[in-house]
TORPA-538653 format. One record per residue (C-alpha): residue number from 0; residue in three letters; z, y, x. Coordinates in Angstrom, 2 decimals. Example, Ala and Ser with C-alpha at 12.3 -4.5 7.8 and 13.67 -1.06 7.14 Angstrom:
BEGIN
 resi resn       Z       Y       X
    0  ALA    7.80   -4.50   12.30
    1  SER    7.14   -1.06   13.67
***
This chain:
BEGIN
 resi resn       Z       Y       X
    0  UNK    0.00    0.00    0.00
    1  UNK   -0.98    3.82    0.91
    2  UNK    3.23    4.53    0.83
    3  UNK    3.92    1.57    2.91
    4  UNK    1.46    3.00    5.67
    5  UNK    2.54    6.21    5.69
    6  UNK    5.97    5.23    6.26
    7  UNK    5.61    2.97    8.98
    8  UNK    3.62    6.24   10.91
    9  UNK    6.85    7.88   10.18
   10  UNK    8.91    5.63   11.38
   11  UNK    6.83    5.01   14.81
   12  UNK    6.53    8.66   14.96
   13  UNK   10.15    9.35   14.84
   14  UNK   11.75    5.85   16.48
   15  UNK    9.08    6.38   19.65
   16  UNK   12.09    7.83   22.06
   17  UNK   14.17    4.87   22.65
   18  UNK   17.11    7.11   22.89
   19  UNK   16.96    8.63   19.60
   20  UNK   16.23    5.13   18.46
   21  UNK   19.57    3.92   19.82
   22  UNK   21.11    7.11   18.13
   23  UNK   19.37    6.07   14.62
   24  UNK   20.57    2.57   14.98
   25  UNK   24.01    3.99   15.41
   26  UNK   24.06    6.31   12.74
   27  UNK   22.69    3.68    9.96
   28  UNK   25.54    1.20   11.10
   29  UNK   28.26    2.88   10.13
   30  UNK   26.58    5.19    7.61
   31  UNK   27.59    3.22    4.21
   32  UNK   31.15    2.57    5.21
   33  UNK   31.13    6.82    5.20
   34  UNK   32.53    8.05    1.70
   35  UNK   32.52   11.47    1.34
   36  UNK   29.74   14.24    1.87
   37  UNK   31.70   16.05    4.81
   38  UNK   32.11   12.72    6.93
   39  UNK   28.54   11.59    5.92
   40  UNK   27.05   15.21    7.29
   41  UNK   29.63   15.01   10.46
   42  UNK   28.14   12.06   11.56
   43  UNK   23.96   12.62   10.59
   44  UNK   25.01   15.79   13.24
   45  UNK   26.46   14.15   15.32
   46  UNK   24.14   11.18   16.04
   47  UNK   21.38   13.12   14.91
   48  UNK   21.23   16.76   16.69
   49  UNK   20.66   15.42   19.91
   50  UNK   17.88   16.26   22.85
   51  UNK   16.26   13.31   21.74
   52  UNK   15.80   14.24   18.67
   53  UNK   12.26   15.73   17.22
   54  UNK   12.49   19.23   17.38
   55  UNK   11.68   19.70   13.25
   56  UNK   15.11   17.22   12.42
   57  UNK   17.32   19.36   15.11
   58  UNK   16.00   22.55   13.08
   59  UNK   16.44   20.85    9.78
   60  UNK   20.27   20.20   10.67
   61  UNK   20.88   23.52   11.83
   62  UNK   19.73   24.78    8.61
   63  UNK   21.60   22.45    6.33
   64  UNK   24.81   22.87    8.24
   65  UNK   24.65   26.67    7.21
   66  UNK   26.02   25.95    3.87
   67  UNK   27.59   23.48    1.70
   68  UNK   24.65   23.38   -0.62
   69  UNK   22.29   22.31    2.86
   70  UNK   24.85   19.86    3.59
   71  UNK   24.89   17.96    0.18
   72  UNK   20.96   17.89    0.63
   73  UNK   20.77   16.62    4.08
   74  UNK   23.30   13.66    2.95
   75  UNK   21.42   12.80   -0.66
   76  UNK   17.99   12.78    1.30
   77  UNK   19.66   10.30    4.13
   78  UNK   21.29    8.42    1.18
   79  UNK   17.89    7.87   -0.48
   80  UNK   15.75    7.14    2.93
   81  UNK   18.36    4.21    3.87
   82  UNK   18.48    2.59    0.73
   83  UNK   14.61    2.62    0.79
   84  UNK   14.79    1.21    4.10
   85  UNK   17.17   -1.38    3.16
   86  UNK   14.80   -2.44   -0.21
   87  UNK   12.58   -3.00    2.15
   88  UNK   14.14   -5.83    3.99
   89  UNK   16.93   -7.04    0.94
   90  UNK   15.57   -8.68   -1.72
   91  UNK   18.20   -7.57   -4.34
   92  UNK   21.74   -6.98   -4.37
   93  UNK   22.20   -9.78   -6.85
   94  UNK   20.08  -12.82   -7.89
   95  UNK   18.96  -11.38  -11.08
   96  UNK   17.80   -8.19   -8.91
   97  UNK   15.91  -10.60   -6.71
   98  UNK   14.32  -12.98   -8.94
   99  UNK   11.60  -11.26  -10.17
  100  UNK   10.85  -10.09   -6.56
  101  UNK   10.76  -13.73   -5.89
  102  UNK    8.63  -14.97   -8.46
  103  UNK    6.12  -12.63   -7.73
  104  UNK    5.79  -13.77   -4.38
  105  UNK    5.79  -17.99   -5.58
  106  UNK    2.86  -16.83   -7.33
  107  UNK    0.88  -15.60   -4.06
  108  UNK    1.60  -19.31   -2.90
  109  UNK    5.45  -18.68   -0.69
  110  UNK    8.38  -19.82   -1.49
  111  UNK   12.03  -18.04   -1.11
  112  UNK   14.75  -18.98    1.94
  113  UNK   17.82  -17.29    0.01
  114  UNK   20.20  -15.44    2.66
  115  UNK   22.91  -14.23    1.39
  116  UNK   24.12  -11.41    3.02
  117  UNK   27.70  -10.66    4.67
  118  UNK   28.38  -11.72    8.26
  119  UNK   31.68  -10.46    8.89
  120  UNK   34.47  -12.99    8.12
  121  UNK   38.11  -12.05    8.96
  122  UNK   40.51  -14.06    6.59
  123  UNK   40.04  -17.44    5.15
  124  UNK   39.37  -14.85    2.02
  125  UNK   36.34  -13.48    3.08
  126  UNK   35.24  -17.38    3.71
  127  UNK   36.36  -18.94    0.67
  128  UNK   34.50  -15.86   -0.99
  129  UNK   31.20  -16.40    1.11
  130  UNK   31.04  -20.37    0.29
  131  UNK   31.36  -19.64   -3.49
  132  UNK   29.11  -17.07   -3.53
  133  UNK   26.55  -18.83   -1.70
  134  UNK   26.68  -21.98   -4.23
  135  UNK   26.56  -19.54   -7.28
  136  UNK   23.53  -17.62   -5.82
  137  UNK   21.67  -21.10   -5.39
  138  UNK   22.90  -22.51   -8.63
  139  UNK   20.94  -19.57  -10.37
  140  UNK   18.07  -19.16   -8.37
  141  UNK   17.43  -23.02   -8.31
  142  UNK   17.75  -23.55  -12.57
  143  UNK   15.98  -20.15  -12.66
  144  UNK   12.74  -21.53  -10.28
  145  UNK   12.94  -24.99  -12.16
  146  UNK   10.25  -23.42  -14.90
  147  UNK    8.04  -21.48  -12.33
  148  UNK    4.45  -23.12  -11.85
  149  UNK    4.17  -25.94   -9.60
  150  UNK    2.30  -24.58   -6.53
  151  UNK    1.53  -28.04   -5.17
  152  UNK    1.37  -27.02   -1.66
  153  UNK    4.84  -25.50   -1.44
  154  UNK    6.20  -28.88   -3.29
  155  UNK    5.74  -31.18   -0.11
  156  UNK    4.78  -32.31    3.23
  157  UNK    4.13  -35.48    4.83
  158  UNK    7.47  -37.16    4.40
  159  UNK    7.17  -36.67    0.45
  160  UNK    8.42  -33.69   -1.78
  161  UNK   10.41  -31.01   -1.28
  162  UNK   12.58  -28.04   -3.32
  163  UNK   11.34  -25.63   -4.45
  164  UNK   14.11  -23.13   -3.18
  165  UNK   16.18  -23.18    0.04
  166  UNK   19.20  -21.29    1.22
  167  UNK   20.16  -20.30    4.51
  168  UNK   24.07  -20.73    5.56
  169  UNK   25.84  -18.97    8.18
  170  UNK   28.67  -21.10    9.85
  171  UNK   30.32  -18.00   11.33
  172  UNK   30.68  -16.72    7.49
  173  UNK   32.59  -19.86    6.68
  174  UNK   35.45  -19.44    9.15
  175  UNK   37.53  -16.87   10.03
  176  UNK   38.37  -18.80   13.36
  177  UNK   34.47  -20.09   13.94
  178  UNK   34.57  -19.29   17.59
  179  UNK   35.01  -21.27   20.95
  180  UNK   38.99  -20.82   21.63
  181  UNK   39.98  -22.21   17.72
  182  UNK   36.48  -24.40   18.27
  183  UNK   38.08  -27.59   15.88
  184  UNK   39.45  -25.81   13.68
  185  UNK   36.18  -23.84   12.65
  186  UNK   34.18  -26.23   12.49
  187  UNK   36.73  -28.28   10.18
  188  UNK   36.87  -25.24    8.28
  189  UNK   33.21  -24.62    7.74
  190  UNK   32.89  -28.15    6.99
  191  UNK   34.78  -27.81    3.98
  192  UNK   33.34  -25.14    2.35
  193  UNK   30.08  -26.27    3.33
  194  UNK   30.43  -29.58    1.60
  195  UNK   30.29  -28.00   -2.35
  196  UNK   27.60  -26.05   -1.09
  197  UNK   25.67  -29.40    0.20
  198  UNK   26.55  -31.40   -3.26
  199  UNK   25.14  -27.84   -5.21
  200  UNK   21.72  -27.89   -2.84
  201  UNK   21.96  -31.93   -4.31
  202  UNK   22.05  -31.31   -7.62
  203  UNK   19.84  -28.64   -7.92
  204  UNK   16.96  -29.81   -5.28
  205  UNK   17.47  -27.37   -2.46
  206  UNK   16.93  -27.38    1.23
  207  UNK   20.17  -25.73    3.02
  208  UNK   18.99  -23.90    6.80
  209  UNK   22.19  -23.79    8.85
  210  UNK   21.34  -20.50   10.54
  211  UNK   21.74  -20.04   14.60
  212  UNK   23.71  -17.13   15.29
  213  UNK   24.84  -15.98   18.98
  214  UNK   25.37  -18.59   22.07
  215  UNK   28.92  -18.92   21.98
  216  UNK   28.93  -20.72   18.91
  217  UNK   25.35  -22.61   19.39
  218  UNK   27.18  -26.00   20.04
  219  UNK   29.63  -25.96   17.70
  220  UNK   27.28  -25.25   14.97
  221  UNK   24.85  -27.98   16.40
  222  UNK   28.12  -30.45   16.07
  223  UNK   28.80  -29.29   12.36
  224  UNK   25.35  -30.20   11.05
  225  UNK   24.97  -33.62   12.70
  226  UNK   28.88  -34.27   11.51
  227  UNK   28.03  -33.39    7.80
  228  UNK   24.38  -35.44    8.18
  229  UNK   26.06  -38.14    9.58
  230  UNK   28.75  -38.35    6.25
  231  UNK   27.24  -40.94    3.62
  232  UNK   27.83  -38.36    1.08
  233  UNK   24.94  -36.38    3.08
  234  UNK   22.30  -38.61    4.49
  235  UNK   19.72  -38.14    2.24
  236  UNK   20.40  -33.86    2.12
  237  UNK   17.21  -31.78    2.40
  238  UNK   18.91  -29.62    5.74
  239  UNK   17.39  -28.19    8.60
  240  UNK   18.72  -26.52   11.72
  241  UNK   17.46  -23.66   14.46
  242  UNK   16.58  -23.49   17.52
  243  UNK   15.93  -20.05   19.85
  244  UNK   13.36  -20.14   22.06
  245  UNK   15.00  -17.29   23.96
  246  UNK   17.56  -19.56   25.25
  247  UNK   16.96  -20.82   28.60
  248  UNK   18.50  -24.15   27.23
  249  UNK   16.73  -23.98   23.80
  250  UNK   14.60  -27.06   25.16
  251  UNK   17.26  -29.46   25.94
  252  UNK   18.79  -28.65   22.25
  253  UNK   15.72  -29.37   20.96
  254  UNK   15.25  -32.61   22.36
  255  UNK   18.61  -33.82   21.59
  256  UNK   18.16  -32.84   17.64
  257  UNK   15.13  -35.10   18.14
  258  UNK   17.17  -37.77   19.02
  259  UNK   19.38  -37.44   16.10
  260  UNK   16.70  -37.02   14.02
  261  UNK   15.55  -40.47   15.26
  262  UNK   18.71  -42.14   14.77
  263  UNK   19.09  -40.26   10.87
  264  UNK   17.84  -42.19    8.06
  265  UNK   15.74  -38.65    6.59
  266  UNK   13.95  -36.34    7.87
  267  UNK   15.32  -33.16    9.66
  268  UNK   14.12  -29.92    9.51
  269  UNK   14.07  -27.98   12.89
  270  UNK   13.13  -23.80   12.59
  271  UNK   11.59  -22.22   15.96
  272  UNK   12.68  -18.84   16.61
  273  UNK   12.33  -16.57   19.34
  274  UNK   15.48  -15.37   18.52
  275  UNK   17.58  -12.18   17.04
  276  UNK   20.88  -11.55   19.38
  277  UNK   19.32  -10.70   22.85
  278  UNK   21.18   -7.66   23.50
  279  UNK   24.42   -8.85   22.39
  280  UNK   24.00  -12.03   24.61
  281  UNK   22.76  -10.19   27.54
  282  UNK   25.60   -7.12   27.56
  283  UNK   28.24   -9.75   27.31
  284  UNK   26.75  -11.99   30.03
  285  UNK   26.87   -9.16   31.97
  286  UNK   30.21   -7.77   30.69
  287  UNK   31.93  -10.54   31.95
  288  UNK   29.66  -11.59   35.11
  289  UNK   28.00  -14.83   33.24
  290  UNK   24.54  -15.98   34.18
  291  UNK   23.00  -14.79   31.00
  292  UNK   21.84  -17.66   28.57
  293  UNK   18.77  -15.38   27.13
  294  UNK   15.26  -15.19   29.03
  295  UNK   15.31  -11.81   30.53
  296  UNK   11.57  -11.18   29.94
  297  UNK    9.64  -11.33   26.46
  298  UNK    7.02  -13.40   28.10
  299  UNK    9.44  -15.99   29.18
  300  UNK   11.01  -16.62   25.79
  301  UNK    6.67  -16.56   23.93
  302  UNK    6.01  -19.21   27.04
  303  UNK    9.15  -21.36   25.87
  304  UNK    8.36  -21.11   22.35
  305  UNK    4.60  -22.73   23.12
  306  UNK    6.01  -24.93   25.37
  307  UNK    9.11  -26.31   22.10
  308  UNK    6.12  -26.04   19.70
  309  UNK    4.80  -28.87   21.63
  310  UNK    7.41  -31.30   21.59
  311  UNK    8.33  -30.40   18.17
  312  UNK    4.83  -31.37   16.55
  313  UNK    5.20  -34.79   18.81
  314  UNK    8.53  -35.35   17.26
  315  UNK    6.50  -34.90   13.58
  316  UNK    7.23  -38.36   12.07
  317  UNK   11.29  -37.74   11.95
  318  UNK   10.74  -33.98   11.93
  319  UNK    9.90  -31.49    8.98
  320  UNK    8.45  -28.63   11.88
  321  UNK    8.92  -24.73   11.00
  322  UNK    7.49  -21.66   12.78
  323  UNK    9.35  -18.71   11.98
  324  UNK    7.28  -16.17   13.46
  325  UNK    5.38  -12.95   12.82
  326  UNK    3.54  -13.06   15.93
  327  UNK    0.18  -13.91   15.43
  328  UNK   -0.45  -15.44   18.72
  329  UNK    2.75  -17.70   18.42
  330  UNK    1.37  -18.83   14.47
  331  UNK   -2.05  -19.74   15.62
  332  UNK   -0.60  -22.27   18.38
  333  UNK    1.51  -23.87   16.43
  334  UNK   -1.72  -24.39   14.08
  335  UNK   -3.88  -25.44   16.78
  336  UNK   -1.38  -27.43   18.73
  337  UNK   -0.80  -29.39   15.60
  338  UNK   -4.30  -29.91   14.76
  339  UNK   -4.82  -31.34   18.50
  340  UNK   -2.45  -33.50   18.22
  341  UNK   -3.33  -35.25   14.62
  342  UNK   -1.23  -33.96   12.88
  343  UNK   -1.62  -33.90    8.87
  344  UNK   -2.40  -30.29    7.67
  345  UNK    1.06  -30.22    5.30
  346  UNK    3.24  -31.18    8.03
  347  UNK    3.93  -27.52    9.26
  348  UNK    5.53  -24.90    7.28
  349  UNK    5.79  -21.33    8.54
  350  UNK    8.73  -18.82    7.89
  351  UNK    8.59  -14.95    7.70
  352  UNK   10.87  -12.46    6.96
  353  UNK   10.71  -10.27    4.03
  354  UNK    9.32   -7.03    4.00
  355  UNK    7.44   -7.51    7.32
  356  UNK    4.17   -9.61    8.38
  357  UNK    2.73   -9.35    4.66
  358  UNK   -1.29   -9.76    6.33
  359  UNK    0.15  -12.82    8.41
  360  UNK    1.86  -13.94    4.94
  361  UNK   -1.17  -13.57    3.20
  362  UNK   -3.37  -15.29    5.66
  363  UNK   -1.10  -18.31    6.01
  364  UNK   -1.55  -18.74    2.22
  365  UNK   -5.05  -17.91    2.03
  366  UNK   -5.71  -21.40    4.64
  367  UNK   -3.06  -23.67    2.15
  368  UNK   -0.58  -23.68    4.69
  369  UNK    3.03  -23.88    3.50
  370  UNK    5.26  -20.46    4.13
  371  UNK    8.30  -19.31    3.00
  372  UNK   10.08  -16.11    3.41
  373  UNK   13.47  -15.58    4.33
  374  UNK   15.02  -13.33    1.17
  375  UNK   18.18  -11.24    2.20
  376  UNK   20.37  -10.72   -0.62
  377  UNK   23.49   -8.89   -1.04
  378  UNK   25.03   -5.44   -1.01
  379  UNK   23.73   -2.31    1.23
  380  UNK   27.38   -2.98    3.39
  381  UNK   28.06   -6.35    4.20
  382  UNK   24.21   -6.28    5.08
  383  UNK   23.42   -3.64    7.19
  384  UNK   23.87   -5.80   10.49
  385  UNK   21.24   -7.37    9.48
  386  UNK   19.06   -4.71    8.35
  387  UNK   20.00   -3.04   11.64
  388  UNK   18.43   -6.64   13.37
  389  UNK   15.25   -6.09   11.43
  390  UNK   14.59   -2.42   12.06
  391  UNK   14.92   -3.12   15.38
  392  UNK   12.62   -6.14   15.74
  393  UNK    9.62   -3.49   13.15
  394  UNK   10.12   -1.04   16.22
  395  UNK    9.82   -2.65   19.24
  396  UNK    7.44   -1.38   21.22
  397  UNK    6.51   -5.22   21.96
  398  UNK    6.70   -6.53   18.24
  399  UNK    3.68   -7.75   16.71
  400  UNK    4.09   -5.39   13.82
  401  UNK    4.37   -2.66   15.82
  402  UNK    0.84   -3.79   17.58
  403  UNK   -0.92   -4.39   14.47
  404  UNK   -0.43   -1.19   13.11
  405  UNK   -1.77    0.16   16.42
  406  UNK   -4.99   -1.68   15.60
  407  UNK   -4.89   -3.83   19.31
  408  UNK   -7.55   -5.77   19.75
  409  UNK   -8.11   -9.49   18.06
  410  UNK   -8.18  -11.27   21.65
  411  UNK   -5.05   -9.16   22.85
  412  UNK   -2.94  -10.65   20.23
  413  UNK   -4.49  -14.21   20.55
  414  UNK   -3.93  -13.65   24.57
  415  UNK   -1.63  -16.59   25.67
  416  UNK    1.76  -15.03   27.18
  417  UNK    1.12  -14.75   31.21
  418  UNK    4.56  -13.88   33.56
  419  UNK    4.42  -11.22   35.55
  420  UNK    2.48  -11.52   38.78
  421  UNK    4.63   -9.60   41.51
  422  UNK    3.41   -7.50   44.11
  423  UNK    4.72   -6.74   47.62
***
């Protein structure tokens, strides 16, 4: 749409000084926990009247901090540009917001990944309250989707049929103690809330993604999912698990998931990502003088991710392979790798988020290949980590978005990744 393109200009135009970039990022995560007008203003001057800045939004806050009435405009026109943002990106704040959002999308041929938003858990509260929530939200999307036209190709693969609808869990959301020095404990808590969550996805015919959040929890979470796969209750589960290409590791993981897969009586699902956390993981690797566990180059972690895609499509026949990817060089491989290989055309299935890569999207669809997209719902607050993840990722200088809208060239974007070659 004409709107669409005129705000991603805007956004490139303002966002293309990484340090009034940083200062935006700032200023929109902590923005909605701001209440009133005064703090709200304080901190768009703050963050925002900087030498960075373009020179028209320093004047524009000089002028609106000449009077009350300037101020109350400055905050209602911030106000309505971040919740336009976040539409973007969020599905809905509630399933009933989303679902018509994601029936109009099962009718252009994808299929919804529900996430449900809030990834801040402090008390075994905030758990219990993110475990409910999560089996309530896929209660009601899954009878809801029950009625919606078949779309054939999104109904299976070459092990047999599968949901319509799948959901997306975060372990670290299910414990208030999910992290390596209280190790048994989360994952014993998790475990139990993820259980009614596992016997809803049953009931209702969904496929439940345990999500891959940062390093330090990696094994643990790996150890939850084969410890609720491995219960009798749960062999049979449609569930899935991720692996980040950006980890220098991320090959090793993969290959021992194949090996449980092998051992499992169903198929697994296994999601190939580049990978969300990299600043986190390398500021605390280097915080605390740890090799970091992240690829320090782009090109090392689009390498790795060819290189996975390979031994993921051989590991096919006790695999359910998934791309998640908006890079069109990374997409193609997978295709072509698979094809080489023999593989049948429905065993791949290819993720995207929502709100970005809709001309991938469409093209996966338009060759019958199976793609979902990965639908954020939930309230402005508890999500704006996430939203904060995804306008970073639409304004890299190195994203694919970001190059498609600069019209590079076809064979640039097909161009397999090649490390740097260094000189003397």
């Amino acid at each position: 749409p004409l709107a669409r393109r005129w705000e991603d200009k805007l956004v490139d135009r303002l966002l293309s000084d990484d340090a009034f970039k940083t200062q935006v990022f700032r200023l929109v995560d902590v923005y909605p926990a701001l209440r009133s007008t005064p703090d709200r203003f304080d901190h768009l001057d703050s963050y925002l009247n900087v030498e960075a800045a373009p020179k028209l939004v320093r004047m524009g806050l000089r002028l609106a901090a000449a009077s009350t009435l300037g101020r109350r405009s400055a905050v209602r026109i911030l106000d309505a540009s971040i919740s336009r943002m976040a539409r973007r990106f969020i599905a809905g704040s509630t399933p009933d917001e989303a679902l018509p959002t994601l029936r109009t999308l099962w009718t252009e041929g994808t299929a919804p990944i529900l996430d449900l938003l809030g990834e801040v858990t402090v008390t075994d509260r905030d758990a219990d309250r993110y475990g409910t929530r999560v089996e309530e939200y896929l209660t009601a999307v899954a009878s809801e989707m029950a009625s919606w036209d078949s779309q054939a190709h999104l109904r299976g693969d070459h092990h047999g049929s599968l949901p319509r609808l799948s959901v997306a869990i975060k372990p670290t959301a299910l414990s208030a103690r999910y992290h390596p020095l209280s190790g048994e404990t989360g994952v014993t808590e998790a475990a139990g809330r993820i259980r009614p969550i596992l016997r809803a996805a049953i009931k209702h015919d969904a496929f439940v993604w345990f999500d891959m959040e940062y390093f330090a929890v990696r094994d643990m979470t790996v150890r939850l999912f084969k410890m609720l796969l491995g219960e009798p209750e749960f062999a049979s589960v449609n569930a899935g698990i991720v692996v980040q290409a950006y980890l220098r590791d991320s090959m090793d993981q993969l290959n021992d998931i194949v090996d449980f897969a092998r051992g499992h009586s169903h198929p697994i699902g296994v999601r190939l990502v580049k990978g969300a956390y990299w600043d986190t993981e390398t500021v605390e690797a280097a915080a605390h003088g740890w090799p970091s566990p992240v690829y320090s180059e782009k090109v090392e972690t689009d390498m790795n991710f060819e290189a996975c895609t390979g031994v993921l499509n051989r590991a096919y026949q006790v695999l359910r392979p998934a791309y998640a990817s908006h890079n069109l060089r990374s997409v193609a491989h997978a295709i072509a790798d698979a094809r080489a290989q023999g593989l049948p055309e429905n065993a791949l299935e290819f993720q995207m988020l929502y709100g970005m890569g809709d001309d991938l999207r469409r093209a996966t669809n338009k060759l019958g290949l199976r793609t979902r997209f990965y639908a954020p719902v939930g309230e402005l607050i508890p999500g704006m980590a996430y939203l904060v993840r995804r306008l970073l990722e639409n304004t890299s200088n190195e994203s694919f978005l970001r190059q498609s809208r600069s019209h590079e060239e076809l064979s640039e974007l097909l161009a397999a990744p090649r490390p740097r070659i260094a000189h003397d």
